[in-house]
Chimera marker file (.cmm) of the C-alpha trace (Angstrom):
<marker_set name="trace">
<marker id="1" x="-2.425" y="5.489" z="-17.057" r="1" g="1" b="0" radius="0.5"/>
<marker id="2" x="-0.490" y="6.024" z="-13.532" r="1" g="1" b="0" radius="0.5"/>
<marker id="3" x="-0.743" y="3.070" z="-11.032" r="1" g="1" b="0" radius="0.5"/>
<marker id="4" x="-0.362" y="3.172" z="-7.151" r="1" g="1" b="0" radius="0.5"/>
<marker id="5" x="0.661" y="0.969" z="-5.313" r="1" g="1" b="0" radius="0.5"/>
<marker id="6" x="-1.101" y="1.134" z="-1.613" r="1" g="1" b="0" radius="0.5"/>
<marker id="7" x="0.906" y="0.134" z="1.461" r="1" g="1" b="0" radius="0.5"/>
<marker id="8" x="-0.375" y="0.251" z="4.847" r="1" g="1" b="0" radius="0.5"/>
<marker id="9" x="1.707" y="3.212" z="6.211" r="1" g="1" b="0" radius="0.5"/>
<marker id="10" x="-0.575" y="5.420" z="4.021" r="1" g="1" b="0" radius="0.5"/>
<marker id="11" x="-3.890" y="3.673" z="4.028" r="1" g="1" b="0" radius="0.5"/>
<marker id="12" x="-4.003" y="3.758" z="7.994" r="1" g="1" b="0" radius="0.5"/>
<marker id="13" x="-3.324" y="7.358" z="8.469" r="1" g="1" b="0" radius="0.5"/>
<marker id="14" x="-6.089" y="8.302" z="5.732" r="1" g="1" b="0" radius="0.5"/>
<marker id="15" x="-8.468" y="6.131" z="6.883" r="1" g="1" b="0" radius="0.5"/>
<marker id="16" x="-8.049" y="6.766" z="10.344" r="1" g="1" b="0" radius="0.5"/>
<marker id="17" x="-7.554" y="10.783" z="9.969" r="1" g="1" b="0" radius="0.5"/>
<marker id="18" x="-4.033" y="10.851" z="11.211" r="1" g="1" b="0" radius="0.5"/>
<marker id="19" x="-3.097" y="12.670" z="7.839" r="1" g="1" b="0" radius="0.5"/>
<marker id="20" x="-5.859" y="14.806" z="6.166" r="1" g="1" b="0" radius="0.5"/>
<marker id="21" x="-2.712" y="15.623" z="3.280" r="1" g="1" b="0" radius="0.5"/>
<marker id="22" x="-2.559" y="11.683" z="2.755" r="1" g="1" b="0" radius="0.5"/>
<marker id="23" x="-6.538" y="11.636" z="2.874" r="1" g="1" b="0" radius="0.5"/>
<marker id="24" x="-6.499" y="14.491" z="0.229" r="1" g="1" b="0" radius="0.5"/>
<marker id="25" x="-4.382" y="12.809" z="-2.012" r="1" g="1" b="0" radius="0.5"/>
<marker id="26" x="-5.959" y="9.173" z="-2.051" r="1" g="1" b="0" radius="0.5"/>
<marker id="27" x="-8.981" y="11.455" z="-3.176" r="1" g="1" b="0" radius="0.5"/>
<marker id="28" x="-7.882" y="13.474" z="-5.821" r="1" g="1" b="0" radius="0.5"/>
<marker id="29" x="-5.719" y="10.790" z="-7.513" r="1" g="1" b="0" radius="0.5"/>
<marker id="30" x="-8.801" y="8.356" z="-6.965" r="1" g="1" b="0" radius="0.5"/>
<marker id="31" x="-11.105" y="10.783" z="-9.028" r="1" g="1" b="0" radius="0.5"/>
<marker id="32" x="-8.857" y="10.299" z="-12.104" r="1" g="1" b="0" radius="0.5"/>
<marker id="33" x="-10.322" y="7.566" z="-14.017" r="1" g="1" b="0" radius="0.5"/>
<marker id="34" x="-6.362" y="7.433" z="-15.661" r="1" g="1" b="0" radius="0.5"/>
<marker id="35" x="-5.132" y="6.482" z="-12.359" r="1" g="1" b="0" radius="0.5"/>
<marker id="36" x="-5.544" y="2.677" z="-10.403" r="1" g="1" b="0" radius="0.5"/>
<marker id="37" x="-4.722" y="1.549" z="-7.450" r="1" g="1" b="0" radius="0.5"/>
<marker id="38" x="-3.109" y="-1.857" z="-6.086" r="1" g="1" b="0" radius="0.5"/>
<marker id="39" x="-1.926" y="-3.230" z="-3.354" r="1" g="1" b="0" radius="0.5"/>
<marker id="40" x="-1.361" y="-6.620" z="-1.605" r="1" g="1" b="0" radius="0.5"/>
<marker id="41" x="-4.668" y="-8.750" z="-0.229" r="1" g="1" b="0" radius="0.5"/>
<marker id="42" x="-2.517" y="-8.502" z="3.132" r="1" g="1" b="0" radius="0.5"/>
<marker id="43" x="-3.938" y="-4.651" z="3.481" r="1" g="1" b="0" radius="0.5"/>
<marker id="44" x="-7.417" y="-6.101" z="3.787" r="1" g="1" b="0" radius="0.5"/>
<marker id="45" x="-6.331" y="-7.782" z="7.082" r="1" g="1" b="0" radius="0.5"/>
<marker id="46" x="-3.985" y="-5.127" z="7.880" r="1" g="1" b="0" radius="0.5"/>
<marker id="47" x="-6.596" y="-2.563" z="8.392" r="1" g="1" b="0" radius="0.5"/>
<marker id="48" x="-8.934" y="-5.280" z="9.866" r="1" g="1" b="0" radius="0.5"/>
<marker id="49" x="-6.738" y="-5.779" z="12.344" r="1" g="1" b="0" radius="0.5"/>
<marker id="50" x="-6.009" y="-2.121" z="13.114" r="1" g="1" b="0" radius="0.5"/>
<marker id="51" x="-9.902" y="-1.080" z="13.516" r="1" g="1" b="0" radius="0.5"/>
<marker id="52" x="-10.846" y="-4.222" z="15.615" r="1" g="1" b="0" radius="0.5"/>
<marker id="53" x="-7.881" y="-3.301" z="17.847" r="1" g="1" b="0" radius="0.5"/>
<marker id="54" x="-9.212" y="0.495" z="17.439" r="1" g="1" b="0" radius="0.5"/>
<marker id="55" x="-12.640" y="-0.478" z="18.199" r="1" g="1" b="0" radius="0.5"/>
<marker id="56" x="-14.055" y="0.891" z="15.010" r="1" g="1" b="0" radius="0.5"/>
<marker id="57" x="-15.944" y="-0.622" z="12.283" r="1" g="1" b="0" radius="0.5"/>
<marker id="58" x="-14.443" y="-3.130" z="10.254" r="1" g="1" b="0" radius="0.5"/>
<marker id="59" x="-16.592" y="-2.073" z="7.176" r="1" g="1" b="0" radius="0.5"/>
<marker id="60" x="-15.125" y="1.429" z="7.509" r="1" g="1" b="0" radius="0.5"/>
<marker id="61" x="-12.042" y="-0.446" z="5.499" r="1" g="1" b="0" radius="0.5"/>
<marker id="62" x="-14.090" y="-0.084" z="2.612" r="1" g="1" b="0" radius="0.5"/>
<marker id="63" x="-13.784" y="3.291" z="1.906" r="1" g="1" b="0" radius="0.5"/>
<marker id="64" x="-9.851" y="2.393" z="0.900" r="1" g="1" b="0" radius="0.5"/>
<marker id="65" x="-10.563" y="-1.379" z="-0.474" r="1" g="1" b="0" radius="0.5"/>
<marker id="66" x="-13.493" y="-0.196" z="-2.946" r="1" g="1" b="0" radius="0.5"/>
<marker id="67" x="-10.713" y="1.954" z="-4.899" r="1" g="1" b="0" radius="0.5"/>
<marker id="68" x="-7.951" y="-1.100" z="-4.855" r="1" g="1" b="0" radius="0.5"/>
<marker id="69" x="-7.396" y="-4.205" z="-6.872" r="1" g="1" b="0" radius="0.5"/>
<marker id="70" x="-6.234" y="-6.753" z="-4.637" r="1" g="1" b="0" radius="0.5"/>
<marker id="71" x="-2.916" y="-8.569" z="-5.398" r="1" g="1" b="0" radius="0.5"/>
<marker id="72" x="-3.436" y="-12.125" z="-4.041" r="1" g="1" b="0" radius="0.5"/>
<marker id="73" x="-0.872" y="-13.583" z="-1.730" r="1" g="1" b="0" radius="0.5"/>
<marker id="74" x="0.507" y="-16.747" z="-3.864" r="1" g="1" b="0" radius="0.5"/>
<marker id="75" x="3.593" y="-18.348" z="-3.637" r="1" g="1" b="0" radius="0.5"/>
<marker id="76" x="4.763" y="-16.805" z="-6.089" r="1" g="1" b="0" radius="0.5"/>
<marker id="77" x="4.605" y="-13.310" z="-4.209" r="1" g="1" b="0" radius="0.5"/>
<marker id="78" x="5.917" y="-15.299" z="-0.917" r="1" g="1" b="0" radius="0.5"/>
<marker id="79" x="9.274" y="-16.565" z="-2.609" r="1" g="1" b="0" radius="0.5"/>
<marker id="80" x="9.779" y="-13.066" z="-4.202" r="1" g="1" b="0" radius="0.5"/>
<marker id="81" x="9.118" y="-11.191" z="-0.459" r="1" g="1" b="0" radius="0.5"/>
<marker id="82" x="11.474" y="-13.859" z="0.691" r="1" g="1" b="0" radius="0.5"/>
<marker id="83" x="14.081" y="-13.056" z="-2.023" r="1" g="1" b="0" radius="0.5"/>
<marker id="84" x="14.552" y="-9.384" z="-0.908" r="1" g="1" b="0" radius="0.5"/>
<marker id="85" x="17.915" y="-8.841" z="0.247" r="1" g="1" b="0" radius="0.5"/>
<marker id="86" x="17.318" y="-5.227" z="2.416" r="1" g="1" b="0" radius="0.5"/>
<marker id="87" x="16.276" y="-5.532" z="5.817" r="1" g="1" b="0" radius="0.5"/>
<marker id="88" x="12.333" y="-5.008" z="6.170" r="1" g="1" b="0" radius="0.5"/>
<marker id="89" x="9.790" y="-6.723" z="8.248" r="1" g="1" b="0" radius="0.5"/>
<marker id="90" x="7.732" y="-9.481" z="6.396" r="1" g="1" b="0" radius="0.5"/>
<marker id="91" x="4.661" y="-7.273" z="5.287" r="1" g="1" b="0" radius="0.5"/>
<marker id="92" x="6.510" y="-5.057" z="3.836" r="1" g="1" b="0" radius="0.5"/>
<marker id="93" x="8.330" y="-7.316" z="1.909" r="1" g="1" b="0" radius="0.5"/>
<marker id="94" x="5.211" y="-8.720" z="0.930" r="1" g="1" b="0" radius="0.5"/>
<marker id="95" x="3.725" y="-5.446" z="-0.217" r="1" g="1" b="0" radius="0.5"/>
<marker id="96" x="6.740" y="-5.125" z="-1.762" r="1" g="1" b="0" radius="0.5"/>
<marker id="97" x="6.963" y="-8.329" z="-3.565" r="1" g="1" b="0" radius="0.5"/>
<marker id="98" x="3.405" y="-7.972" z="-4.764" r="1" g="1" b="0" radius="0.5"/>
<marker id="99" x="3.842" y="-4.376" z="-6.207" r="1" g="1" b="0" radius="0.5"/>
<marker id="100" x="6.424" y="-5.971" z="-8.549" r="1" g="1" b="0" radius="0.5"/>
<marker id="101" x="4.856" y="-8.836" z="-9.294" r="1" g="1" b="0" radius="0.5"/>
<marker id="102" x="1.819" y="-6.753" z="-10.138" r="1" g="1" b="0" radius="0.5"/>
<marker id="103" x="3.848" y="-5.724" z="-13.670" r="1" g="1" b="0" radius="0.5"/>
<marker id="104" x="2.525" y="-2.468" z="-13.658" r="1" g="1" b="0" radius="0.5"/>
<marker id="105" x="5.724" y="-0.428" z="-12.473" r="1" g="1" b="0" radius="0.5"/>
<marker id="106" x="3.309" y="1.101" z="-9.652" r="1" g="1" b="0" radius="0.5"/>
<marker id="107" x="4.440" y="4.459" z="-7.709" r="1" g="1" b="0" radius="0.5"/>
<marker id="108" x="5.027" y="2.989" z="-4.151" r="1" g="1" b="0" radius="0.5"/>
<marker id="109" x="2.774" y="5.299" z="-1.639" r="1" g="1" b="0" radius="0.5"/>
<marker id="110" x="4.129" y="4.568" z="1.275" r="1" g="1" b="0" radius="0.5"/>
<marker id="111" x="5.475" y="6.722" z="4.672" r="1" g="1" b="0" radius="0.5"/>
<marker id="112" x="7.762" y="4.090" z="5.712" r="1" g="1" b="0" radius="0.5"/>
<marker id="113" x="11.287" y="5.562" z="5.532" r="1" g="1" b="0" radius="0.5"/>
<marker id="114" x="12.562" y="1.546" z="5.437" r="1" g="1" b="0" radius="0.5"/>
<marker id="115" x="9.720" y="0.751" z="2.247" r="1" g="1" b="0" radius="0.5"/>
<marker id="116" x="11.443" y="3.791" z="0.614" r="1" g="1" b="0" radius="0.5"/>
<marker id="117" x="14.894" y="3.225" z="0.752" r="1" g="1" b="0" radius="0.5"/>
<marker id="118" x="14.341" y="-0.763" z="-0.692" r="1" g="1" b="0" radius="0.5"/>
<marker id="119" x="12.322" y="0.603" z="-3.140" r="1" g="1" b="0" radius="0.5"/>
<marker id="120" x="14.403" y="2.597" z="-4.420" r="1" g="1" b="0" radius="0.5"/>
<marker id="121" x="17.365" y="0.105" z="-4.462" r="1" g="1" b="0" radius="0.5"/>
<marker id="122" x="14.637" y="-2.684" z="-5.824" r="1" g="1" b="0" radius="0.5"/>
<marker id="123" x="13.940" y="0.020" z="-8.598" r="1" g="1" b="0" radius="0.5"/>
<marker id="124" x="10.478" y="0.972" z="-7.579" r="1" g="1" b="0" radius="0.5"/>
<marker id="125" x="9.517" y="4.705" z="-7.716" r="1" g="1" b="0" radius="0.5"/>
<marker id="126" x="7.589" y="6.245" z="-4.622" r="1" g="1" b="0" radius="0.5"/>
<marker id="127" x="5.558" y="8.952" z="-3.030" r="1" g="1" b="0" radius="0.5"/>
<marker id="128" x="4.645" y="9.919" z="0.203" r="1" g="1" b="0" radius="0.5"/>
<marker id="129" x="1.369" y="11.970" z="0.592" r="1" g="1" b="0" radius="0.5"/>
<marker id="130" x="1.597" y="11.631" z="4.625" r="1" g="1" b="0" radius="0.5"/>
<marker id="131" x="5.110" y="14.509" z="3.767" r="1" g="1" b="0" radius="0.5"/>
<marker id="132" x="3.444" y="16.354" z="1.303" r="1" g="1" b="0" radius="0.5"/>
<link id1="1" id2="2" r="1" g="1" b="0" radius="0.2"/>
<link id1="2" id2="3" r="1" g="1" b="0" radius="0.2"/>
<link id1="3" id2="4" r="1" g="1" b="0" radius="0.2"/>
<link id1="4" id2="5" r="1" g="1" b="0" radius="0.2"/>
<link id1="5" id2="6" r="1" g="1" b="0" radius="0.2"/>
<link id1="6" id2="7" r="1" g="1" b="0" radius="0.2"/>
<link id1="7" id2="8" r="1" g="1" b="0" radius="0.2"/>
<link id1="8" id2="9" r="1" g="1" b="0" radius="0.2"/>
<link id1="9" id2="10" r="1" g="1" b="0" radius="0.2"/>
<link id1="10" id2="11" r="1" g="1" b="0" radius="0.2"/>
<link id1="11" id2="12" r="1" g="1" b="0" radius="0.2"/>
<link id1="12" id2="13" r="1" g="1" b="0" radius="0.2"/>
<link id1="13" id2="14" r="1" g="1" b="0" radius="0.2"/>
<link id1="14" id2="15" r="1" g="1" b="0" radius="0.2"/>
<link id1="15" id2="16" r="1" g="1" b="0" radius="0.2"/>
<link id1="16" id2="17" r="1" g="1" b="0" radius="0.2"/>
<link id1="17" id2="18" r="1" g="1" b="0" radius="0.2"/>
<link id1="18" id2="19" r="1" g="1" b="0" radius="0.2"/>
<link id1="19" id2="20" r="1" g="1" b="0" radius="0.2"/>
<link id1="20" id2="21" r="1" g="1" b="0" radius="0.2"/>
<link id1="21" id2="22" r="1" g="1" b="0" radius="0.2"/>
<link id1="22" id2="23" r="1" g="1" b="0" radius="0.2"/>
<link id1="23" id2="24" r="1" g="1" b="0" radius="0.2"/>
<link id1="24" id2="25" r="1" g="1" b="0" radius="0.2"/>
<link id1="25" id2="26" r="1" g="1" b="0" radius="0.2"/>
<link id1="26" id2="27" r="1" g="1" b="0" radius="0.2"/>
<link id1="27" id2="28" r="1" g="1" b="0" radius="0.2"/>
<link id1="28" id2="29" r="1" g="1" b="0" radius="0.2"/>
<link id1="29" id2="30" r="1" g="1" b="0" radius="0.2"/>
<link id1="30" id2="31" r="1" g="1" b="0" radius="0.2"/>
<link id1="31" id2="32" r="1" g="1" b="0" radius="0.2"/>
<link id1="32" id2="33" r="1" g="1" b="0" radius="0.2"/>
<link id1="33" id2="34" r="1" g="1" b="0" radius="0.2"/>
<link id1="34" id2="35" r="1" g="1" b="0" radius="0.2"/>
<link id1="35" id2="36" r="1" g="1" b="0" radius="0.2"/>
<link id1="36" id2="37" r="1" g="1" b="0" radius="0.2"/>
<link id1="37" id2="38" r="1" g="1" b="0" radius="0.2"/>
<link id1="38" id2="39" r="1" g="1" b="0" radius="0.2"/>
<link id1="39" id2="40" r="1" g="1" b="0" radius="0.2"/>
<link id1="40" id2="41" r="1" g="1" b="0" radius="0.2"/>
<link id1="41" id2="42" r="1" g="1" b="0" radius="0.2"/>
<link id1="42" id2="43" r="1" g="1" b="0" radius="0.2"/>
<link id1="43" id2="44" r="1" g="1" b="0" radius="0.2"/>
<link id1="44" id2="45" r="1" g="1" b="0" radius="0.2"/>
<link id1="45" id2="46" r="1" g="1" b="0" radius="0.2"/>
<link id1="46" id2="47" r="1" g="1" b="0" radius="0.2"/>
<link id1="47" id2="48" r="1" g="1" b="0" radius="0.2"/>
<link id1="48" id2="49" r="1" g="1" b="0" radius="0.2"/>
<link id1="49" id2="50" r="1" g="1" b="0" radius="0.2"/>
<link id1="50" id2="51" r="1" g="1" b="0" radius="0.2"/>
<link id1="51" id2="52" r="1" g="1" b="0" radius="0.2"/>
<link id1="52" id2="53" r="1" g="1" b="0" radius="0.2"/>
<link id1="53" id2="54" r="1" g="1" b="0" radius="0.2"/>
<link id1="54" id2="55" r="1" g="1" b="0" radius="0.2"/>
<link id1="55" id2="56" r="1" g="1" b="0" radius="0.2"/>
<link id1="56" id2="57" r="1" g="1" b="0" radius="0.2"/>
<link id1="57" id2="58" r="1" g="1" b="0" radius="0.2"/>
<link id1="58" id2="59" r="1" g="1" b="0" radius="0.2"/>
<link id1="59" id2="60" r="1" g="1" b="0" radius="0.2"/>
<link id1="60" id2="61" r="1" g="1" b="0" radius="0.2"/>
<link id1="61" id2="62" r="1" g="1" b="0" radius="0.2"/>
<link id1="62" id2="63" r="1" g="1" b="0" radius="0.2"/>
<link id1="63" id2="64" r="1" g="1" b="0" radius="0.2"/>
<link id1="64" id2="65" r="1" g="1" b="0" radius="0.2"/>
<link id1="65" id2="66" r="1" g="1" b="0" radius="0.2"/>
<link id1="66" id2="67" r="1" g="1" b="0" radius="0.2"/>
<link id1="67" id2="68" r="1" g="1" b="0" radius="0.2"/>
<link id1="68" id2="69" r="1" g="1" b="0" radius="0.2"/>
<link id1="69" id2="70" r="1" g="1" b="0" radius="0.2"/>
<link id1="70" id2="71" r="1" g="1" b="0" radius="0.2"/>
<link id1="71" id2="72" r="1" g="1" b="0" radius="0.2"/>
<link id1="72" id2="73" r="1" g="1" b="0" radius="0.2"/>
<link id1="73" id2="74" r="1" g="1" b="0" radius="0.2"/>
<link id1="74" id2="75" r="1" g="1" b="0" radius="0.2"/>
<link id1="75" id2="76" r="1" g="1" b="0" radius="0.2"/>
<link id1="76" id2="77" r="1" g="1" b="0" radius="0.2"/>
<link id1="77" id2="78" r="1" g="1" b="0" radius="0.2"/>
<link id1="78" id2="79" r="1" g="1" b="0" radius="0.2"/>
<link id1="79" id2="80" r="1" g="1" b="0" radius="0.2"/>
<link id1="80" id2="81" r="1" g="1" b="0" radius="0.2"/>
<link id1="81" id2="82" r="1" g="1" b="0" radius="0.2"/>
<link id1="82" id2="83" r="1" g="1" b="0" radius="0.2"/>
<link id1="83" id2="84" r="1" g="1" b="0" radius="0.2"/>
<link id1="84" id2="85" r="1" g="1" b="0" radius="0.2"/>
<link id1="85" id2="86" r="1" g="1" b="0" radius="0.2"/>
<link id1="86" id2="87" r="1" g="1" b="0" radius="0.2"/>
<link id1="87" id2="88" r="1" g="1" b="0" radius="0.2"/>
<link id1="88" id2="89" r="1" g="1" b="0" radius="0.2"/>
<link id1="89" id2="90" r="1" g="1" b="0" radius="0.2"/>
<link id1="90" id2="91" r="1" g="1" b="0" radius="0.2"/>
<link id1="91" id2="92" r="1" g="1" b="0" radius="0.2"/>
<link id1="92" id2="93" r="1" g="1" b="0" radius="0.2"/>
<link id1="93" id2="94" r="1" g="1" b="0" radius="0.2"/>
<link id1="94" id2="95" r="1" g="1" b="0" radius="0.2"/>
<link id1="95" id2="96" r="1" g="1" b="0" radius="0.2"/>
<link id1="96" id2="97" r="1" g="1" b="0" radius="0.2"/>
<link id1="97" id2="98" r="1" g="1" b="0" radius="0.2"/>
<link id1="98" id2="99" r="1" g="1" b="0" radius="0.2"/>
<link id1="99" id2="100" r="1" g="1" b="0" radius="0.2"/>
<link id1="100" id2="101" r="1" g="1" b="0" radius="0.2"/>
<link id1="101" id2="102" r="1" g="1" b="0" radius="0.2"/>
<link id1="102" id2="103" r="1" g="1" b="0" radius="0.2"/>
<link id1="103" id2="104" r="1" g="1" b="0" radius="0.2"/>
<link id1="104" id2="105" r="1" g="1" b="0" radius="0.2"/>
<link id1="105" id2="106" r="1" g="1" b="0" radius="0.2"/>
<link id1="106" id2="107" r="1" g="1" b="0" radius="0.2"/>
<link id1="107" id2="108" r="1" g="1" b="0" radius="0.2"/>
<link id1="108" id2="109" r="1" g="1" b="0" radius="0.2"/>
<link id1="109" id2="110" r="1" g="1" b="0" radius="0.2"/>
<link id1="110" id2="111" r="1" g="1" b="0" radius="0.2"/>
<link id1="111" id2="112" r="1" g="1" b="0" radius="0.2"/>
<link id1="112" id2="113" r="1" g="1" b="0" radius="0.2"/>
<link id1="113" id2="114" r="1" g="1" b="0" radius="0.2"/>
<link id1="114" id2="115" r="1" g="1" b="0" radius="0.2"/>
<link id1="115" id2="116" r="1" g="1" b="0" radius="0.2"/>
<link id1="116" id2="117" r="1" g="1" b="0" radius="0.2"/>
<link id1="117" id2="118" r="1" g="1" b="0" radius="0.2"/>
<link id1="118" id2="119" r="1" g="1" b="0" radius="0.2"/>
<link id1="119" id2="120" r="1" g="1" b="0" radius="0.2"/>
<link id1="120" id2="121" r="1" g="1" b="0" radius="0.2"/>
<link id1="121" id2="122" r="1" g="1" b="0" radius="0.2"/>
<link id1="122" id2="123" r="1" g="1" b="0" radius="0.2"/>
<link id1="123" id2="124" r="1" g="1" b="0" radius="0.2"/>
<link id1="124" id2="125" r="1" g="1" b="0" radius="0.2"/>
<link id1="125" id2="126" r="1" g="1" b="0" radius="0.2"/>
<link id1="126" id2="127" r="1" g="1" b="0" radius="0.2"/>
<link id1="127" id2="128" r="1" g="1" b="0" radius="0.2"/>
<link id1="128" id2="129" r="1" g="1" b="0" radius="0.2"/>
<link id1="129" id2="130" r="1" g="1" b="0" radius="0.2"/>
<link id1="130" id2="131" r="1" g="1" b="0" radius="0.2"/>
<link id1="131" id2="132" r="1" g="1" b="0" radius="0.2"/>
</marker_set>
């Protein structure tokens, strides 16, 4: 089995169309019944946020959530995020914090130069579909 782990960077620019490679991927890898996908609760608001700003459908969120299990935001996950030592913005840290805390050494799929780097240096393997 091969987990994912889901962060925004990628999830926006499928769901959106911005990146019809990243779109590609999330649906090939999502056909394999030997892959899963994870990611923080926070993406739920994330891309609420994003298509009420956009205009667009909140339900269209679905079409990423209905693949993911949901990480829930506990304290837990908030005293790791706050534990990281490299310099990222809160959400990431918090996607970042829950992918570890999610045991399942998950592939990072993320676009984020910055979520690359400190995943690599928090020992976290990653993949960017948005590249190629």
């Amino acid at each position: 089995m091969s987990a994912y782990y889901l962060d925004a960077s990628v999830a926006l620019r499928a769901l959106l169309g911005h990146s019809p490679t990243a779109a590609q991927w999330l649906d090939e890898t999502s056909a394999s019944e030997t892959n899963t996908f994870i990611s923080s609760r926070i993406l739920r608001t994330e891309l609420t946020r994003v298509l009420r700003r956009e205009g667009l459908e909140v339900a269209r969120r679905d079409q990423i959530l209905d693949y993911i299990a949901c990480v829930p935001v506990t304290a837990g996950i908030l005293a790791e995020a706050e534990a990281i030592t490299p310099r990222v913005k809160t959400l990431d840290a918090i996607h970042l914090a829950s992918a570890i805390a999610s045991g399942l050494d998950p592939v990072l799929v993320t676009h984020d130069d910055r979520m690359k780097a400190t995943a690599g240096i928090l020992g976290l393997s990653f993949h960017d579909p948005v590249a190629g």
